[in-house]
N, C-alpha and C positions, 0 to 999 in steps of 0.2 A: 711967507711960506711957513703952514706951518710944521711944529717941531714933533720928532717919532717920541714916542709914548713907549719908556725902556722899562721895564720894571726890573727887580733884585731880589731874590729869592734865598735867603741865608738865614740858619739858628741863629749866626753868631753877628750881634749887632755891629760890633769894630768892622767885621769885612764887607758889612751891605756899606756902612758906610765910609769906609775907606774905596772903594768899587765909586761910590756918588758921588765923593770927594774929586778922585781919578778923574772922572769925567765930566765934571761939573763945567770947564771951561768951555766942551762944546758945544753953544746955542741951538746945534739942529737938534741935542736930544732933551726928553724931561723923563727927570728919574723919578719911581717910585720905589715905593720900600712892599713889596707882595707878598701874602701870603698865599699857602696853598688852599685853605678850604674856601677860602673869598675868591681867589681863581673860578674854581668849581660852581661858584654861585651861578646857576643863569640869571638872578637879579643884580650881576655886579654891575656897577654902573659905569667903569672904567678897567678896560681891559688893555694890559701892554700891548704892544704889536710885535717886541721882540720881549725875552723874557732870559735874565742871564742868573743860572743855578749854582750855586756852591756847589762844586764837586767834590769836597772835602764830608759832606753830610754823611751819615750811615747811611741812608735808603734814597740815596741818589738818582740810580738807576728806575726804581719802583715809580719813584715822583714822575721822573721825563715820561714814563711809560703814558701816568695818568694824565698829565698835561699835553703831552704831545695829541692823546689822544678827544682832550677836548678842545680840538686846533691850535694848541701855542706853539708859537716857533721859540725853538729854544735852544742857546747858550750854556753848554756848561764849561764854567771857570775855574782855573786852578787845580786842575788834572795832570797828576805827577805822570812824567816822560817814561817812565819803565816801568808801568804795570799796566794790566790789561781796561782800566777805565774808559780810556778815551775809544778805543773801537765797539765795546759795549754800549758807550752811552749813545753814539749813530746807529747802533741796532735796537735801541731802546727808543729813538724818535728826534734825538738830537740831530738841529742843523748845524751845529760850530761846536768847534772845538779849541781850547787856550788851554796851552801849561802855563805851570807859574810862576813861567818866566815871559808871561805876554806884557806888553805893555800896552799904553792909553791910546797911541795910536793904532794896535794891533785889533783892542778890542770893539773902536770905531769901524777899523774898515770890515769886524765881522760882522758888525751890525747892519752896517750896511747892504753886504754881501748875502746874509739869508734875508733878507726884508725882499729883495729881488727873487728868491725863491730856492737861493745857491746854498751848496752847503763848503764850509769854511772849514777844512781839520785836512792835517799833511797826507802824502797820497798814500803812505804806508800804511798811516791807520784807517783809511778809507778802502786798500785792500784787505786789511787785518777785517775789518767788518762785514765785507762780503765773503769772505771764506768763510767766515763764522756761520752766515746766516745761509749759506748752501749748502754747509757739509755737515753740521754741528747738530741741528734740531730737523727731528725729522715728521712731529709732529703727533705720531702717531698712538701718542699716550692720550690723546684729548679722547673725552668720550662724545661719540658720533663720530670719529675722524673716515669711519668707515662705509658711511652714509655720505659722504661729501665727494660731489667729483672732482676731475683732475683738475678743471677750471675753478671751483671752489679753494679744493684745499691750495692754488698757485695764490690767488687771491687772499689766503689765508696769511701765507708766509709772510705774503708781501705787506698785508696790513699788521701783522705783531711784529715786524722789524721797524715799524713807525712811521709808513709812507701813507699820506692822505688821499685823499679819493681820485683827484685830478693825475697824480704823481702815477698810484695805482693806475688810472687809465690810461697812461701816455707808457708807461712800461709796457703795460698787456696788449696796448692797439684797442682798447676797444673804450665804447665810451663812460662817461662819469654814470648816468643811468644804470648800464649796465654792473658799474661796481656797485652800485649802491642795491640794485637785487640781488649779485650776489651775497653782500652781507646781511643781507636780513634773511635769505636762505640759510645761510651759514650759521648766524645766532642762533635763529630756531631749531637747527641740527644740533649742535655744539651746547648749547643749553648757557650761553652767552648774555648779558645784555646790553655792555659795553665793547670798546674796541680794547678799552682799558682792561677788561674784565679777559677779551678774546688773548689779549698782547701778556698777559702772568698766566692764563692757563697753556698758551703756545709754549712758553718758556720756562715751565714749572715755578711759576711762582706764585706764593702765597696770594689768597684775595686781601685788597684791602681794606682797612680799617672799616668795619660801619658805622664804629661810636670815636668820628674824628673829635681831636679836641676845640675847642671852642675857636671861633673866627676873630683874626685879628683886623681890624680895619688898614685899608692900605694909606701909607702916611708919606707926603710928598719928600725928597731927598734933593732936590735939586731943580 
């Protein structure tokens, strides 16, 4: 059988590898040590299938945004209990959620649990996050928001709160084809060219970087 393909996303090298230490015991998974712009590569030659985020990082939320939106299922770890991170980062594209006070078997069965397609975070921050994302942003600062019909702009929310295509079709009833003309109607309204690009102007936030800094190669952890 073979073993899931984890990757570890963290500045600070003690906690990638303290995270691969953690989990090193369990044979079903193999850690890597990921960065973000070698994520982004479409020539990367090895891609996680689960991807777990320091959530301790400054631009935590911006990264899930841009990962989520280039299909990684994603992990963010060690998200303190009483501030507003952990319901953000599920409206930012995040499948799981760990405070950090999770432990090794905590973060096993969330691996698990989103690889299936599930998402793993307490039910309070899962409703903390859909009140956010129906009452909070209503969209209508985007430029074209006004050119976009009801079926667009519903298609809109749903793709800058972090739901992919299938996810999107199975909400709306209708099918994956169908999402996918509306986004490319949408971009060319919206003056878009990512979902990443769609998901920080839905949300007011800055574009990202175009002059990222250099790529670090991904280095095996376990």
């Amino acid at each position: 059988m073979s073993s899931l393909l984890v990757g570890i996303l963290s500045e600070i090298r003690l906690f990638s590898d303290g995270v691969a230490h953690m989990l090193s015991a369990d044979s079903s998974l193999r850690l890597i040590e990921a960065d973000e712009e070698a994520l982004a590569d479409p020539a990367s030659t090895e891609r996680p299938q689960v991807l777990l985020l320091d959530g301790r990082q400054e631009n935590v939320l911006a990264s899930c945004r841009r990962l989520r939106a280039l299909g990684m299922t994603i992990i963010v770890l060690a998200v303190a209990e009483d501030g507003p991170l952990a319901a953000d980062a599920l409206i930012a594209g995040a499948r799981g959620i760990l405070y950090r006070s999770a432990r090794m078997e905590d973060v096993v069965q969330a691996v698990a649990h989103v690889q299936k397609g599930l998402i793993w975070a307490p039910r309070h921050v899962v409703a903390s996050a859909w009140t956010k994302c129906t009452e909070v942003t209503s969209g209508e600062h985007i430029a074209g928001w006004r050119s976009l019909s009801v079926r667009e702009r519903e298609v809109l929310r749903h793709a800058a709160a972090g739901l992919g295509n299938k996810e999107l079709a199975d909400r709306l009833a209708i099918s994956e084809a169908t999402v996918k003309a509306h986004l490319t109607r949408i971009f060319q309204k919206v003056g878009c060219h990512s979902r990443a690009e769609l998901a920080a102007a839905f949300h007011g936030i800055a574009p990202f970087d175009a002059n990222p800094p250099a790529k670090r190669p991904l280095r095996l952890l376990a």
